[in-house]
C-alpha positions, 0 to 999 in steps of 0.5 A, a space after each residue: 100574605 107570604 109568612 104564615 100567621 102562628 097566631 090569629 086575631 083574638 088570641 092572648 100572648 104574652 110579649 116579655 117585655 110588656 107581658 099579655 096581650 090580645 092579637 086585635 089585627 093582622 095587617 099588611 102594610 108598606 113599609 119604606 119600599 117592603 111588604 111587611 105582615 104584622 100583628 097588631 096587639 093591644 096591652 090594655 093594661 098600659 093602653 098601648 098598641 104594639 105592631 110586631 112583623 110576623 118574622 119577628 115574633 120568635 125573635 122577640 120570645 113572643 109566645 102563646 099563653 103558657 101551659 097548664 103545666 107550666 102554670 102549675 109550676 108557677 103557682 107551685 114556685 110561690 110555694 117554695 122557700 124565698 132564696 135572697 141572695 146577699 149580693 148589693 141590691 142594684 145588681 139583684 134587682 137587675 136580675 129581677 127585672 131580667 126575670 119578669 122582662 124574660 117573659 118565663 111564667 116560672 121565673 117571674 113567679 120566682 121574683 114575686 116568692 122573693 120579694 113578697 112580705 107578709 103583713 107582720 115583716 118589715 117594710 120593704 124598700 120603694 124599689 123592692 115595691 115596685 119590682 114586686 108588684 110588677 112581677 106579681 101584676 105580671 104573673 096575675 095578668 097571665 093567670 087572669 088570661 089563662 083561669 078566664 079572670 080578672 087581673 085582680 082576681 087572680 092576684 087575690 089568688 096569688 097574694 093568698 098562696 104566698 100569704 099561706 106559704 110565707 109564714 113559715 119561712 119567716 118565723 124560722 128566722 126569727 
């Protein structure tokens, strides 16, 4: 192998697009005429397998698991108050789908605070739904990764924060 692998088999990292997955293989093959190095990783998730040539695993932003830094700061964004902008909804949830493809811990963790609802609040709509919960599921599934847990778990832990934050943003707008 030419490039050097930064990442070896058995390692989590995180591929923005599909958030984290396990490096299962590191594979050498042919393909139409050059040799390409690549990493086999493994969303188990979505039960899919994704091959990624070495040269292009920064390119795409694929990336360790983030630090304990930059997971405090995640956990202490769910904290803060939720920032709604009054734009149409189409365009912010393009923003919101931005952020959790972005990969940024940070950032996702942002679109969770924001859509979250507690319990007495009214509904949210299918599409805040569904975009909540995969920013939350993806937030859940790095933190699972990172605090040696499970999916559900650390989304218990995630919901819990939000649920003790939250109130106090919504009764003010009463």
């Amino acid at each position: 192998m030419t490039t050097e692998a930064i990442f070896d088999v058995g390692d989590y990292v995180v591929y923005p697009k599909h958030g984290v997955g396990r490096v299962i293989e590191l594979q050498n093959e042919e393909i139409a005429g050059m040799q390409l190095e690549l990493y086999v990783l493994r969303f188990e998730k979505e039960k899919m397998t994704l091959r990624v040539p070495f040269n292009k695993a920064e390119g795409v932003g694929m990336r360790k698991l983030s630090s304990d830094k930059t997971l405090k700061e995640a956990m202490h964004t769910l904290k803060g108050k939720p920032r709604v902008k009054r734009t149409m909804w189409s365009r912010r949830a393009q923003e919101y789908e931005a952020k959790i493809n972005s990969g940024d811990l940070v950032a996702i963790a942002e679109v969770t605070r924001d859509l979250f609802r507690p319990a007495d609040q009214p509904e949210q709509s299918y599409s805040e739904r569904q975009i909540f919960e995969a920013a939350s599921s993806r937030l859940a599934r790095e933190l699972a990764a990172m605090e040696k847990t499970d999916e559900p778990a650390a989304l218990d832990k995630i919901l819990e924060i939000l649920n003790i934050a939250a109130p106090q943003y919504y009764d003010q707008a009463e």
